[in-house]
Backbone as a chain_set.jsonl record, in Angstrom:
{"seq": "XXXXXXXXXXXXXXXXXXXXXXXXXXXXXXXXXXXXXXXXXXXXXXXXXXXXXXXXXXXXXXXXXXXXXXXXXXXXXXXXXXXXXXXX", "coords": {"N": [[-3.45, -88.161, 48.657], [-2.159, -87.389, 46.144], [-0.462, -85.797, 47.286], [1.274, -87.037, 48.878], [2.083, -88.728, 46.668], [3.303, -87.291, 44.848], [5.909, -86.691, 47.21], [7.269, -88.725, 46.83], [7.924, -89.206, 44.802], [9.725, -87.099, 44.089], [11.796, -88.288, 45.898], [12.304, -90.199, 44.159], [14.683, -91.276, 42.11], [14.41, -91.798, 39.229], [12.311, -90.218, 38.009], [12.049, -86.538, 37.235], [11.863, -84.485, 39.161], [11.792, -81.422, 40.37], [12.716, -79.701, 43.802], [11.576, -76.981, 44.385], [9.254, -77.27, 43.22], [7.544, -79.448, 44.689], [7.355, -78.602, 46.698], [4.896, -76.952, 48.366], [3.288, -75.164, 49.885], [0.615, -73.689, 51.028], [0.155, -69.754, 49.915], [-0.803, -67.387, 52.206], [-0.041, -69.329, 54.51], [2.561, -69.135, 54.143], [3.016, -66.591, 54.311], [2.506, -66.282, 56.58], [4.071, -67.497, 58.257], [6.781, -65.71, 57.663], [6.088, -63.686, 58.939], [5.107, -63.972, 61.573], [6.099, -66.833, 62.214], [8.335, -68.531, 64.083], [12.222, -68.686, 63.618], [13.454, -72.606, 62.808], [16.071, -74.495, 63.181], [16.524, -75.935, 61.744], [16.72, -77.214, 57.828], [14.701, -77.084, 55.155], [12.63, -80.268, 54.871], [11.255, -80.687, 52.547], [12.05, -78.973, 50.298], [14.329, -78.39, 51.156], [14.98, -75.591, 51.405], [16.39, -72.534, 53.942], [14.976, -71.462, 55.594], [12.838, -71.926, 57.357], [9.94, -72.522, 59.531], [8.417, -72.246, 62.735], [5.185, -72.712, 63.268], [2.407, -71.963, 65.499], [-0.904, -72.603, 65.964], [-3.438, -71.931, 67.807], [-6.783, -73.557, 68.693], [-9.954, -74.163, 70.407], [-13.187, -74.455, 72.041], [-13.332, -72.87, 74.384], [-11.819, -70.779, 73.612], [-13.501, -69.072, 72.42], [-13.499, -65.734, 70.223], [-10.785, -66.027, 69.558], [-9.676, -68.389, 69.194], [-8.347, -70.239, 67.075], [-6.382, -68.327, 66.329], [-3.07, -67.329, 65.829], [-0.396, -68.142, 67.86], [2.833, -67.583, 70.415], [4.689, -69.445, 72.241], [4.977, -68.385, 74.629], [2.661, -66.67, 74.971], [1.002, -69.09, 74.647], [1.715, -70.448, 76.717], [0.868, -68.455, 78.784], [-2.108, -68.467, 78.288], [-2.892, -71.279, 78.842], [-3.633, -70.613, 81.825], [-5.476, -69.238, 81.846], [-7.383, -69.881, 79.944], [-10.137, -72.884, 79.748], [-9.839, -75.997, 78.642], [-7.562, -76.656, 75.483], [-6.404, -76.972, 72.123], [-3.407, -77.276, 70.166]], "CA": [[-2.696, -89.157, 47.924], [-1.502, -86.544, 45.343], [0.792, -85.034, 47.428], [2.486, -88.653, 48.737], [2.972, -88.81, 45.467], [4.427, -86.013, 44.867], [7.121, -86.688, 47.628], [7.757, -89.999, 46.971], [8.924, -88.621, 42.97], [10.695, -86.012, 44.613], [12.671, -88.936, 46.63], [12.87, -91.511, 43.064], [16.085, -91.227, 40.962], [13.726, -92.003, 38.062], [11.457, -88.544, 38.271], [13.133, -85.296, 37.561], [10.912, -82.881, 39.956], [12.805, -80.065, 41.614], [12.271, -79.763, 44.766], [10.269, -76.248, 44.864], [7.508, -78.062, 42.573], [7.145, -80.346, 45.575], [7.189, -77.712, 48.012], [3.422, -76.252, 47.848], [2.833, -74.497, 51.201], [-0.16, -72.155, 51.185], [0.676, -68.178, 50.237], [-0.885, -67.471, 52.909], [0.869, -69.731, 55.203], [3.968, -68.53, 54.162], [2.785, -64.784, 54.667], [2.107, -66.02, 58.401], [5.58, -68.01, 58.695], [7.752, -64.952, 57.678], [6.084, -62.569, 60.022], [4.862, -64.576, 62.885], [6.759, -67.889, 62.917], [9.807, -68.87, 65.065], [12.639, -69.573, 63.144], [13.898, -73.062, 63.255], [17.504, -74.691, 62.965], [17.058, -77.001, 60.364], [16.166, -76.795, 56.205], [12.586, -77.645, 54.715], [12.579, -81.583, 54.347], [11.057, -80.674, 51.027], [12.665, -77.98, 49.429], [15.752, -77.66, 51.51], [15.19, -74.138, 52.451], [17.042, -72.449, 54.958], [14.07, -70.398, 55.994], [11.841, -73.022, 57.939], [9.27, -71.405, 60.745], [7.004, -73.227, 62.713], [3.526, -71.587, 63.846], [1.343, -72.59, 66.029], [-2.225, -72.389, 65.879], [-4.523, -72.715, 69.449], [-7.663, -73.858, 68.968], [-10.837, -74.424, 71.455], [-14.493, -73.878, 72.255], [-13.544, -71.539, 75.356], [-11.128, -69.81, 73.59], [-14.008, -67.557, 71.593], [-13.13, -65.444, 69.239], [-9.904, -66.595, 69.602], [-9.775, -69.66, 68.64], [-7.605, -70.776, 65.289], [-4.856, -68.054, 65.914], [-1.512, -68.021, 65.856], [0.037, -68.009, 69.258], [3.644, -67.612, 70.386], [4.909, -69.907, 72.94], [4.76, -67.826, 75.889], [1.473, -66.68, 74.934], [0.473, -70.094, 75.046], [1.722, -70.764, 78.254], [-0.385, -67.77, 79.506], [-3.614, -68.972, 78.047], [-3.093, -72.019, 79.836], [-3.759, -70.474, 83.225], [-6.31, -68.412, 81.629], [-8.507, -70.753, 79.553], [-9.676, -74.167, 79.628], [-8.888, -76.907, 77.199], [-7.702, -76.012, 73.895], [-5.677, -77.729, 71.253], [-2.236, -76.377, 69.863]], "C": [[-1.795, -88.522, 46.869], [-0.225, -86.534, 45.536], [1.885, -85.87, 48.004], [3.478, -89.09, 47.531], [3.789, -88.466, 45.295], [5.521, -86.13, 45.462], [7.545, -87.179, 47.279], [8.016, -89.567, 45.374], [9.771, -87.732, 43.549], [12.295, -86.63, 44.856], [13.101, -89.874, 45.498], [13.653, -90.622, 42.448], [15.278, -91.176, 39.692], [12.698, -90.599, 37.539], [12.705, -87.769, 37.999], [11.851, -84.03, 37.852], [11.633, -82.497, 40.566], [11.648, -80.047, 43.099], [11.196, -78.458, 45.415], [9.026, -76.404, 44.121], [6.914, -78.606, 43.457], [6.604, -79.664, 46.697], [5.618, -76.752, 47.422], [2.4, -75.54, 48.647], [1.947, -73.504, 50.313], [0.67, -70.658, 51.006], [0.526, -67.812, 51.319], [-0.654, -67.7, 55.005], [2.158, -69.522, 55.512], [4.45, -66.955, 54.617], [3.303, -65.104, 56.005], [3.131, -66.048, 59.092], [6.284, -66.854, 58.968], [7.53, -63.818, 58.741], [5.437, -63.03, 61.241], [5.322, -66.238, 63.515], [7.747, -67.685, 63.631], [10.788, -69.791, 64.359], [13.417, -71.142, 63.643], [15.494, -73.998, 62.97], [17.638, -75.577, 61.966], [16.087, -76.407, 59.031], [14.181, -77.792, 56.293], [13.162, -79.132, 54.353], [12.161, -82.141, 53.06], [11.597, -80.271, 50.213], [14.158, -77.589, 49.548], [15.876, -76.525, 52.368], [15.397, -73.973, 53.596], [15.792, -71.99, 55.936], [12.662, -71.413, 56.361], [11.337, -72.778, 59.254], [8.489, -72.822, 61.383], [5.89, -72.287, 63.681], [2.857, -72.538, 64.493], [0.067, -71.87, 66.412], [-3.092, -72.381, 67.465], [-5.878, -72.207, 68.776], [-9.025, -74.531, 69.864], [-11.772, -73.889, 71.911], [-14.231, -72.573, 73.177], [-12.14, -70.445, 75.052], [-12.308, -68.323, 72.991], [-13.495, -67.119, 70.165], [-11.299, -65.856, 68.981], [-9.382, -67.915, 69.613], [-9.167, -69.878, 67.006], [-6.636, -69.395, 64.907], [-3.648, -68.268, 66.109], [-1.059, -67.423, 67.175], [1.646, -68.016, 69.697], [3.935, -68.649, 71.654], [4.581, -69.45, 74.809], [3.844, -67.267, 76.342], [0.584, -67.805, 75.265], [0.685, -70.743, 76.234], [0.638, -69.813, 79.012], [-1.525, -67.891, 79.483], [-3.591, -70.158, 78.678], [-3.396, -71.841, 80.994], [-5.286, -69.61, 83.1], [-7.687, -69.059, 80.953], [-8.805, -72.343, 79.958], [-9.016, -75.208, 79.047], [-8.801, -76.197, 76.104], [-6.391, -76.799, 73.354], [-4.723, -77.114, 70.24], [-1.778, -77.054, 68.111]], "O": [[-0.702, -89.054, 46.669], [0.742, -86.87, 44.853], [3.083, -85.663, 47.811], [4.634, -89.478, 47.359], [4.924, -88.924, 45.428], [6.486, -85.82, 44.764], [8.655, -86.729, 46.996], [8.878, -90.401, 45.098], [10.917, -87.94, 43.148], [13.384, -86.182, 44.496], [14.188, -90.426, 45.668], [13.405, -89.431, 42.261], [15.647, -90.236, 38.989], [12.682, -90.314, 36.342], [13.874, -88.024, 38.288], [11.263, -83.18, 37.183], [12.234, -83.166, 41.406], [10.452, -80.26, 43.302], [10.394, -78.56, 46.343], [7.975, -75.803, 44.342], [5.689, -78.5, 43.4], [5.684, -80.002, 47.442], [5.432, -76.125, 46.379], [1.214, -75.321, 48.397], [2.266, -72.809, 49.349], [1.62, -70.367, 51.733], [1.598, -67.727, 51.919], [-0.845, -67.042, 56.028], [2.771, -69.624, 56.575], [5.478, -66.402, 55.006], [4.229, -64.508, 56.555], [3.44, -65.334, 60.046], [6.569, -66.62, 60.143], [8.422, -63.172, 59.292], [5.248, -62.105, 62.031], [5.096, -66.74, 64.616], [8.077, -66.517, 63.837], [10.678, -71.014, 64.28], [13.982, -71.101, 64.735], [15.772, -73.609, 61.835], [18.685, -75.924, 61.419], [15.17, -75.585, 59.05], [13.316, -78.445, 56.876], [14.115, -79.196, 53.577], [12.372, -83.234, 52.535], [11.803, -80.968, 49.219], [14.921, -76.966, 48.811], [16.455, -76.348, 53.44], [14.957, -74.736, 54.456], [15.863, -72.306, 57.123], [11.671, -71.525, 55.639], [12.15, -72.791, 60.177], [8.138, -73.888, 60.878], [6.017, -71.422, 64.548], [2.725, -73.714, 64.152], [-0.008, -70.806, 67.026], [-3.005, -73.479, 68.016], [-6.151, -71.062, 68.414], [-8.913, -75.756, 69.896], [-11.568, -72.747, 72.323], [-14.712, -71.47, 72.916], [-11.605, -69.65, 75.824], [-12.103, -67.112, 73.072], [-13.173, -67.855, 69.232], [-10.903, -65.852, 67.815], [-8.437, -68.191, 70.352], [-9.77, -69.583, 65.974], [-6.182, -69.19, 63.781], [-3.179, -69.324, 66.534], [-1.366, -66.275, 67.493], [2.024, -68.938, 68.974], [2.892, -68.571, 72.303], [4.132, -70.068, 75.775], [3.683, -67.097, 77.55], [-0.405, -67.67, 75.986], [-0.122, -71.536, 76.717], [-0.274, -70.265, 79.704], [-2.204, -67.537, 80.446], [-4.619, -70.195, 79.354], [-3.531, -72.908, 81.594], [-6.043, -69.398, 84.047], [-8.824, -68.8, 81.349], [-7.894, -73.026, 80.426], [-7.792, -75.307, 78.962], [-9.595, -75.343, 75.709], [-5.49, -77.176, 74.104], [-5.258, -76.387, 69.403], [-0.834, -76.567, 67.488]]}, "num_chains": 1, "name": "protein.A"}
């Protein structure tokens, strides 16, 4: 509910929050973006920034130890032939 907030001041005329207050991505996350996302063609819907990745995660019992990393597209096509279900 915080962080609704948070947008929704971001988006009122009446608020004066900048927009990288709003923006509050994980370090972390951002580590992962710059060196394992895929950039994509449009800005952050929060912040603007040009520099907007998107990652994807695969998760699933028969992945194993593998399970909850980050996967590239074409990787994830290959684990499809290779595992069972799993959730992207």
């Amino acid at each position: 509910l915080q962080r609704r907030h948070t947008l929704e001041a971001l988006r009122s005329p009446q608020v004066d929050l900048s927009a990288p207050t709003a923006c509050d991505a994980d370090p972390m996350l951002v580590r992962a973006a710059m060196h394992h996302g895929e950039p994509l063609n449009h800005d952050c819907p929060v912040c603007e920034s040009p520099r907007l990745a998107l990652l994807r995660h695969a998760f699933g019992h028969q992945l194993g130890q593998y399970s909850g990393r980050i996967r590239t597209l074409d990787e994830l096509e290959e684990m499809e032939h290779q595992f069972g279900e799993f959730h992207v």
